[in-house]
LODREN-696568 format. One record per atom (N, C-alpha, C): x, y, z. Coordinates in steps of 0.2 Angstrom, whole numbers, padded with zeros to 4 digits, always signed. Layout:
% LODREN-696568
XYZ
...
This chain:
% LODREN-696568
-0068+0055+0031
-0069+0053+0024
-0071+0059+0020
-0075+0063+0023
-0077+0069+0021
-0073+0075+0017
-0067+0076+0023
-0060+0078+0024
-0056+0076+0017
-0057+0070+0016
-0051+0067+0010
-0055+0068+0006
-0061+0069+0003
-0065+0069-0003
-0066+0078-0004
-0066+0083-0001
-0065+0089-0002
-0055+0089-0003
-0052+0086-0001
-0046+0089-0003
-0043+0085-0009
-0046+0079-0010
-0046+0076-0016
-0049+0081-0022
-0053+0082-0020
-0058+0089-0027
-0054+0095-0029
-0050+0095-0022
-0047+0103-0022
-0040+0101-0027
-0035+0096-0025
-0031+0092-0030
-0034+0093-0037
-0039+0088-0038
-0040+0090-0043
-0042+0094-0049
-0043+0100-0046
-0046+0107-0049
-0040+0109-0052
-0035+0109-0045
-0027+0113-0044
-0024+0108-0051
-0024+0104-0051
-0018+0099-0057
-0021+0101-0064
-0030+0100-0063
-0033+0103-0070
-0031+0109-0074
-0031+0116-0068
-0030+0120-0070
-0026+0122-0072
-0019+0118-0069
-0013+0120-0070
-0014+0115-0080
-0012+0108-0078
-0014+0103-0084
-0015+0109-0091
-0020+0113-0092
-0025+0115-0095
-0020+0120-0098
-0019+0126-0093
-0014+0131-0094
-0007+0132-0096
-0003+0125-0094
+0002+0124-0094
+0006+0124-0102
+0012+0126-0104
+0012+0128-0111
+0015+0122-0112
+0017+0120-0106
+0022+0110-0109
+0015+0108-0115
+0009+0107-0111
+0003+0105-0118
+0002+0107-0124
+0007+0112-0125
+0004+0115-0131
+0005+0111-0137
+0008+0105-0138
+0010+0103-0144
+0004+0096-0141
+0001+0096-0137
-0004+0090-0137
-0010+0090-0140
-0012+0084-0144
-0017+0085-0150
-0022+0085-0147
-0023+0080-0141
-0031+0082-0136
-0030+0079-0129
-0033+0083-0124
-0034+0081-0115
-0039+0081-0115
-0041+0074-0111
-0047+0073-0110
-0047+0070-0101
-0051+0071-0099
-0052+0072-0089
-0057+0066-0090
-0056+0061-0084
-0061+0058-0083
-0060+0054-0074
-0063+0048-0075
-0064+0046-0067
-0062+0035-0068
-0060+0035-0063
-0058+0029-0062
-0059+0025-0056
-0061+0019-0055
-0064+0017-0049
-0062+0008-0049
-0059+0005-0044
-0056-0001-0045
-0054-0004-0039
-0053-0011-0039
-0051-0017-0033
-0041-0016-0033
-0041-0014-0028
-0036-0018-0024
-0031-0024-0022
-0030-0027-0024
-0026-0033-0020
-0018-0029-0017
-0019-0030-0010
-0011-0026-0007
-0009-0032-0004
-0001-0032-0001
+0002-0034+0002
+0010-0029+0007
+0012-0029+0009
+0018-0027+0013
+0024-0031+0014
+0028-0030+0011
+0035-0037+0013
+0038-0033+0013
+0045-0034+0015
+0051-0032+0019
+0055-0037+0026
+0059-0035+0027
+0064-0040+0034
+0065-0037+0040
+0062-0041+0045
+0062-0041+0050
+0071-0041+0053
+0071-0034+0057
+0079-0037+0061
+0082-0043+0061
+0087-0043+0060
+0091-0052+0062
+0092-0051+0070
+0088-0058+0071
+0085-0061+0080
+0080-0059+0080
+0075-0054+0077
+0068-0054+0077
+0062-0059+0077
+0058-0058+0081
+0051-0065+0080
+0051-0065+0074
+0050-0071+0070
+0045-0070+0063
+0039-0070+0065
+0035-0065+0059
+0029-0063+0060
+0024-0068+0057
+0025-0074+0054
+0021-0079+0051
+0021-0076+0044
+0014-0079+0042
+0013-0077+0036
+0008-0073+0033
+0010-0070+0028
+0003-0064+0026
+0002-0067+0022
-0006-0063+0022
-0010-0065+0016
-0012-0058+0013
-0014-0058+0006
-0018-0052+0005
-0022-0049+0004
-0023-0042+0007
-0028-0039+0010
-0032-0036+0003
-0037-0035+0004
-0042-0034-0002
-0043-0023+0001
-0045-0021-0004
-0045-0013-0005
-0049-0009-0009
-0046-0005-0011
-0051+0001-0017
-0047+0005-0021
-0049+0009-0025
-0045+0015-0026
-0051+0019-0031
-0050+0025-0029
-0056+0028-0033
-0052+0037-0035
-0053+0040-0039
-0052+0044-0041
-0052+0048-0048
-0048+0051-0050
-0050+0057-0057
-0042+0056-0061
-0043+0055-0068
-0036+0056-0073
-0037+0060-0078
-0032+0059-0079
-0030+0063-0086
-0026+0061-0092
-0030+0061-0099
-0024+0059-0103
-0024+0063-0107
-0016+0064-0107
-0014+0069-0112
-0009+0067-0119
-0014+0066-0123
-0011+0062-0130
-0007+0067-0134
+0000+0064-0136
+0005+0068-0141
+0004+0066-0147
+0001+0060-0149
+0000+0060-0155
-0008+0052-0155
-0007+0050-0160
-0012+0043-0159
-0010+0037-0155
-0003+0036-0152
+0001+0031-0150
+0002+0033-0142
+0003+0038-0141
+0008+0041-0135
+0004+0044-0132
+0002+0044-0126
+0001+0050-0122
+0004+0049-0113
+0001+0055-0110
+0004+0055-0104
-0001+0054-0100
-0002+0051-0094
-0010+0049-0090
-0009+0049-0083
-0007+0058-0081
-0007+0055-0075
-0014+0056-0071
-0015+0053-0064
-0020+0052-0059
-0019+0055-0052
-0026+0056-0049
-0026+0056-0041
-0030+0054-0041
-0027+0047-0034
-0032+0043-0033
-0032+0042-0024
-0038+0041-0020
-0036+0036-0017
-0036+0030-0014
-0030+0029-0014
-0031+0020-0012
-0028+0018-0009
-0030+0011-0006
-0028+0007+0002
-0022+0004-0002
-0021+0004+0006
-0015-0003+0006
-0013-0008+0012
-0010-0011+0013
-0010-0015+0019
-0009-0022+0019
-0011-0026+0021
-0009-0033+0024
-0011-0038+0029
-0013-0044+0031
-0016-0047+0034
-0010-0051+0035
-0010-0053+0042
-0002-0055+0046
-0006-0061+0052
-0004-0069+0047
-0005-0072+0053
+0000-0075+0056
-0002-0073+0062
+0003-0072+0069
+0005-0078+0073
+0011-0083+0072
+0014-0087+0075
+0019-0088+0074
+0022-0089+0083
+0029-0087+0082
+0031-0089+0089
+0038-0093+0092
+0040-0093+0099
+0045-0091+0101
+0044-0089+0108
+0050-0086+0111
+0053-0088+0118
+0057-0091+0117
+0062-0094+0122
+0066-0092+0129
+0066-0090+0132
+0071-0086+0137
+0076-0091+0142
+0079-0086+0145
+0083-0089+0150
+0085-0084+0154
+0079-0081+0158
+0084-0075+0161
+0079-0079+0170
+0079-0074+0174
+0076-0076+0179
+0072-0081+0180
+0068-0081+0176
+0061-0085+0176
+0061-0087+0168
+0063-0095+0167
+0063-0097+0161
+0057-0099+0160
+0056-0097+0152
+0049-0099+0151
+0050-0098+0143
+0045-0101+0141
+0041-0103+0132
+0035-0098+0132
+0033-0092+0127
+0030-0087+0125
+0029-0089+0119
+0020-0091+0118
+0018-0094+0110
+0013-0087+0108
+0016-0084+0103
+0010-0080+0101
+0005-0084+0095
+0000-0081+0094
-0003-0085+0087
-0010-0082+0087
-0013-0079+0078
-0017-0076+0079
-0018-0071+0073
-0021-0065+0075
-0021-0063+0067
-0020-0055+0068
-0016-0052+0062
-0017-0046+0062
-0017-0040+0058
-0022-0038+0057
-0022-0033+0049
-0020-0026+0048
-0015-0026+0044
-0014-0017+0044
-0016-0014+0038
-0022-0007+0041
-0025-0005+0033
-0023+0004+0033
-0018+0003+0027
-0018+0012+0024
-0020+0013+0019
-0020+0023+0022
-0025+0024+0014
-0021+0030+0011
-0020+0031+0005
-0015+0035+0003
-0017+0041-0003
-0015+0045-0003
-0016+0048-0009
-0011+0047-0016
-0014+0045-0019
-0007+0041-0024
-0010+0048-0029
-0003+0050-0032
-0003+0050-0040
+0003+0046-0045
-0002+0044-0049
+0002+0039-0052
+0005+0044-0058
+0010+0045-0062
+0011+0049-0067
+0015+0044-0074
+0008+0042-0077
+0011+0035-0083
+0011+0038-0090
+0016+0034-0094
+0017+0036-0099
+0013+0029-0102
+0010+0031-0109
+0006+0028-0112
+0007+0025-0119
+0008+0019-0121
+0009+0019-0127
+0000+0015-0130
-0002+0017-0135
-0008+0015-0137
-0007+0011-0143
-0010+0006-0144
-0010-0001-0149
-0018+0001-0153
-0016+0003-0161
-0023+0003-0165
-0030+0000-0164
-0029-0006-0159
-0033-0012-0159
-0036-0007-0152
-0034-0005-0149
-0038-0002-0141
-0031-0004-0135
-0029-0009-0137
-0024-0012-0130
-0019-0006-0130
-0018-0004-0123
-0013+0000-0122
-0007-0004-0117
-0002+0001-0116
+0004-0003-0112
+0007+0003-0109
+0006+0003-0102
+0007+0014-0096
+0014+0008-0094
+0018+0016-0088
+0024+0015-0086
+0026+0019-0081
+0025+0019-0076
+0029+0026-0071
+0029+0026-0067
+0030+0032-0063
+0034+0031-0056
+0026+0034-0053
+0024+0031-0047
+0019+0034-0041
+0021+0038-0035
+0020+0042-0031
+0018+0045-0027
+0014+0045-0023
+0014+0045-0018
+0010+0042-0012
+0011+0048-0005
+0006+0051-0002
+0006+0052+0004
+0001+0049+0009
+0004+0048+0014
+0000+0044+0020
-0007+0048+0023
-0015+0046+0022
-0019+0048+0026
-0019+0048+0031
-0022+0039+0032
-0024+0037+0036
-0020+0031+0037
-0021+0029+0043
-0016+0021+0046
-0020+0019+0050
-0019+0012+0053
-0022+0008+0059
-0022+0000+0057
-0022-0004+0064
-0021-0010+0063
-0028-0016+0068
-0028-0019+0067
-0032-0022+0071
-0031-0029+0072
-0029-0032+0079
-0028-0039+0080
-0034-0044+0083
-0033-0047+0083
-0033-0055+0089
-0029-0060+0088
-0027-0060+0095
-0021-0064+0095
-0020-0067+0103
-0020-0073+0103
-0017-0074+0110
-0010-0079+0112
-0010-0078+0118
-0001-0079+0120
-0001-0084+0127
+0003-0088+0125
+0002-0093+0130
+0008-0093+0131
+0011-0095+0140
+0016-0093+0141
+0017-0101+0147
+0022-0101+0148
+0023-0108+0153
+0029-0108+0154
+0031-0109+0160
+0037-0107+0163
+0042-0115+0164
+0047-0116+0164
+0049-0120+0165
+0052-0124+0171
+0048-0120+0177
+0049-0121+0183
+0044-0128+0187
+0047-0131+0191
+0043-0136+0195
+0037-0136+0198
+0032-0135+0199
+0027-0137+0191
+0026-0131+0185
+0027-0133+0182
+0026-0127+0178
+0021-0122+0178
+0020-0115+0176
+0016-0111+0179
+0015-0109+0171
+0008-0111+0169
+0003-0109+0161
+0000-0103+0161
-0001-0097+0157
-0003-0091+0159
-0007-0091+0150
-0012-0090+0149
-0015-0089+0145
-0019-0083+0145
-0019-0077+0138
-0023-0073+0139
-0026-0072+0130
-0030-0069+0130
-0032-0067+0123
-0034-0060+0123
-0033-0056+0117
-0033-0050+0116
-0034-0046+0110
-0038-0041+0107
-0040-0038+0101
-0035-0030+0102
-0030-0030+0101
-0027-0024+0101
-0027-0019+0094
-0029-0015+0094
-0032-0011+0091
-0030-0002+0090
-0029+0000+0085
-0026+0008+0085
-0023+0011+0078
-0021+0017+0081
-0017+0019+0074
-0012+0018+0073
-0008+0022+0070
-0001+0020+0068
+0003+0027+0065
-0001+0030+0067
+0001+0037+0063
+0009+0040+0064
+0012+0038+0072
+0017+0038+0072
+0025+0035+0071
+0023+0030+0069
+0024+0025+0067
+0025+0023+0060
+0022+0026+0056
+0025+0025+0049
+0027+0032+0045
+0029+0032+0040
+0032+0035+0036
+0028+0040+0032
+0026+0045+0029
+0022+0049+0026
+0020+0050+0018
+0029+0047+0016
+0029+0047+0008
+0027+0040+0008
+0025+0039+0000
+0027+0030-0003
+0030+0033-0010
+0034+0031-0012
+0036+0030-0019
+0038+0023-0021
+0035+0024-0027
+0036+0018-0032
+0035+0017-0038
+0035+0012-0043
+0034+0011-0048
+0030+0005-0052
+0027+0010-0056
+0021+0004-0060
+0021+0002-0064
+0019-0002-0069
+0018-0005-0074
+0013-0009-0074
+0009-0008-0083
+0002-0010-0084
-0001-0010-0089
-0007-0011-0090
-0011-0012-0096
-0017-0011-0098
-0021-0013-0104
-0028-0011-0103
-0031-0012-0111
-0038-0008-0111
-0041-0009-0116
-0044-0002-0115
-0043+0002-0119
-0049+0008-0121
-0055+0007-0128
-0061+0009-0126
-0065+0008-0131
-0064+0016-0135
-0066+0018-0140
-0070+0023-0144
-0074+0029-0138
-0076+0026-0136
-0082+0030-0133
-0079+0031-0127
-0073+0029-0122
-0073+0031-0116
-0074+0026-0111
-0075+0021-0111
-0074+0017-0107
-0067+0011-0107
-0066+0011-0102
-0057+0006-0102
-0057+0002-0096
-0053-0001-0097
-0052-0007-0092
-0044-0008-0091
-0042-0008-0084
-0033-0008-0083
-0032-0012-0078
-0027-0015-0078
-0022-0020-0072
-0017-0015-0072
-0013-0014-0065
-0007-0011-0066
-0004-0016-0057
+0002-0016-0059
+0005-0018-0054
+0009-0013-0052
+0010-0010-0045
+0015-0006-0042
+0019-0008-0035
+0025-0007-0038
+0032-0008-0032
+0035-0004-0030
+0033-0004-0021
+0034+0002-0018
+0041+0001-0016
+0045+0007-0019
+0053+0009-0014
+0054+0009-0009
+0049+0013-0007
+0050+0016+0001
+0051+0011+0008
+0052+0015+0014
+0052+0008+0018
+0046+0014+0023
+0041+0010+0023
+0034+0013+0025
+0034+0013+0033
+0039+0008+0036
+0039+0011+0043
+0045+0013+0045
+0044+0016+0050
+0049+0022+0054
+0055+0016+0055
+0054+0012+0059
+0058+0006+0063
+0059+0010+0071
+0065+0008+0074
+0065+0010+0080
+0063+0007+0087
+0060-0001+0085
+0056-0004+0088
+0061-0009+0091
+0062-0010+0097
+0066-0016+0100
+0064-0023+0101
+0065-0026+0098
+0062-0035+0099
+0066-0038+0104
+0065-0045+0105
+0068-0049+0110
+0072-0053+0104
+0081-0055+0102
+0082-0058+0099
+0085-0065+0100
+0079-0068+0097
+0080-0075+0097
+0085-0080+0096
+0089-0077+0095
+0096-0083+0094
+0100-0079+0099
+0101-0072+0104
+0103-0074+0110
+0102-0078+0118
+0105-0081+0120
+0103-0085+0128
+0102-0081+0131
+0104-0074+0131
+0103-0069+0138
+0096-0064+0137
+0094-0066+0131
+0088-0063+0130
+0087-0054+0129
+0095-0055+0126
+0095-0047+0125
+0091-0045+0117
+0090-0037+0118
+0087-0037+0110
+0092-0032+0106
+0085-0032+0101
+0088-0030+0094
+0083-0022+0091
+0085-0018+0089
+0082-0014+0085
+0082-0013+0081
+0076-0013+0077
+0073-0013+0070
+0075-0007+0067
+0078-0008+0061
+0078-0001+0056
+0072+0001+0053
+0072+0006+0049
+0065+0005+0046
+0063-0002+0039
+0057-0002+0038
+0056-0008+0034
+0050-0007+0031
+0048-0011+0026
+0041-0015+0024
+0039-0010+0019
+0038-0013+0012
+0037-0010+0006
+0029-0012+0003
+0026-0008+0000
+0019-0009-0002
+0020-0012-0008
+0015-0017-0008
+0014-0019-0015
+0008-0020-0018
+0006-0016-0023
+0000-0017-0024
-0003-0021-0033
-0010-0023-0033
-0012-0025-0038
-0019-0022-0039
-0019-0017-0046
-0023-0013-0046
-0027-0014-0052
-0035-0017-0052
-0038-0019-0058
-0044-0014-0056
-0044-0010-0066
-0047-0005-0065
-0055-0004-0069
-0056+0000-0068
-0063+0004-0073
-0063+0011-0074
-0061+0012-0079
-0061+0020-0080
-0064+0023-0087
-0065+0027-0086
-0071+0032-0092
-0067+0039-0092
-0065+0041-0099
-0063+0048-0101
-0068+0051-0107
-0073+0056-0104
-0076+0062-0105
-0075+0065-0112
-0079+0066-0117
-0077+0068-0124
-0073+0065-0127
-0072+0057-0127
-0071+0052-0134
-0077+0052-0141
-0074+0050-0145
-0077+0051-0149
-0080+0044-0150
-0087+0044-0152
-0094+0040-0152
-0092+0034-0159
């Protein structure tokens, strides 16, 4: 954490000082730097290979996002606001699902259970602003994302029963647990849209919803495909999009009182 919060600062300086310098601004009336800090609601959808288990159903995962913006106004309506933030993402996956065979030893496989995956990403969001006289604004853009950190965490157990005379029951239970760093993708891009209230003095308040393009895992992964008898498999392309809900608190430095 330590690690991401010094190169977080170092981002920040670096975009400042460019922001600041940069002669694109020079027709902007005023830039003003502040900090934003806010809940998460995520989710991950996407399609499982055809003949893949279904993974049951997700719920979603609760997160954070905290970081530093900038708005850079062209006139009293318009400005540009982009951010570097970090924030989770992920998904809560309850696990039920069966699997059928007919090879040597025929048997019924029930998994069921639960299993959370948490990312954390460096987003910049880069929005375009349009501002309402009243304080209500309405942003719009495309985000950027690189992959921190990853990891998953289950429980889950798996009952197994064989269709032989007498049948033989195998039950076990199990917390599997780890990273994922191999296994997913590095980029996220996406796009947002959203809204808010700025006061006079610097204080605001935003909802934004963003829909991830990218397909966040690698794929590569062979399942057992359920709709053949011989039990042969399948391989998964890549998949699973992020999708996030992002309600916010944020303060910009030098508004007028």
């Amino acid at each position: 954490m330590k690690r991401i919060i010094q190169n977080l600062k170092k981002l920040i300086m670096t975009i400042a000082i460019f922001l600041a310098s940069s002669s694109f601004f020079i027709n902007a009336q005023e830039i003003h730097f502040g900090a934003k800090v806010g809940l998460n609601l995520t989710d991950i959808y996407g399609v499982i290979s055809p003949g893949g288990p279904p993974m049951g159903n997700s719920s979603v995962a609760v997160g954070y996002h905290v970081g530093g913006i900038v708005d850079i106004a062209f006139n009293d309506n318009i400005s540009l606001a982009p951010e570097i933030l970090y924030s989770t993402a992920g998904t809560k996956e309850n696990l039920s699902y069966t699997l059928t065979n007919d090879l040597a030893i025929p048997m019924t496989i029930v998994t069921s259970g639960t299993m959370s995956l948490n990312l954390g990403y460096l987003q910049i969001p880069i929005m375009l602003k349009y501002k309402m006289d009243n304080g209500i604004n309405f942003s719009v853009g495309p985000t950027f994302g690189m992959l921190l950190t990853s990891s998953y965490l289950g429980n889950e157990t798996v009952n197994i029963t064989t269709f032989t005379k007498p049948p033989i029951v195998s039950n076990s239970t199990s917390t599997p647990a780890g990273k994922l760093d191999t296994a997913m993708n590095k980029t996220d891009i996406g796009f947002a849209i959203g809204g808010g209230y700025q006061f006079d003095f610097g204080l605001g308040f935003g909802i934004r919803y963003i829909f991830g393009f990218s397909q966040i895992f690698k794929g590569g992964i062979s399942y057992p495909d359920t709709s053949d008898p011989y039990g042969r498999t399948v391989t998964q392309g890549p998949y699973g999009q992020n999708e996030t809900l992002q309600i916010s608190v944020s303060y910009l430095f030098g508004m007028s009182k």
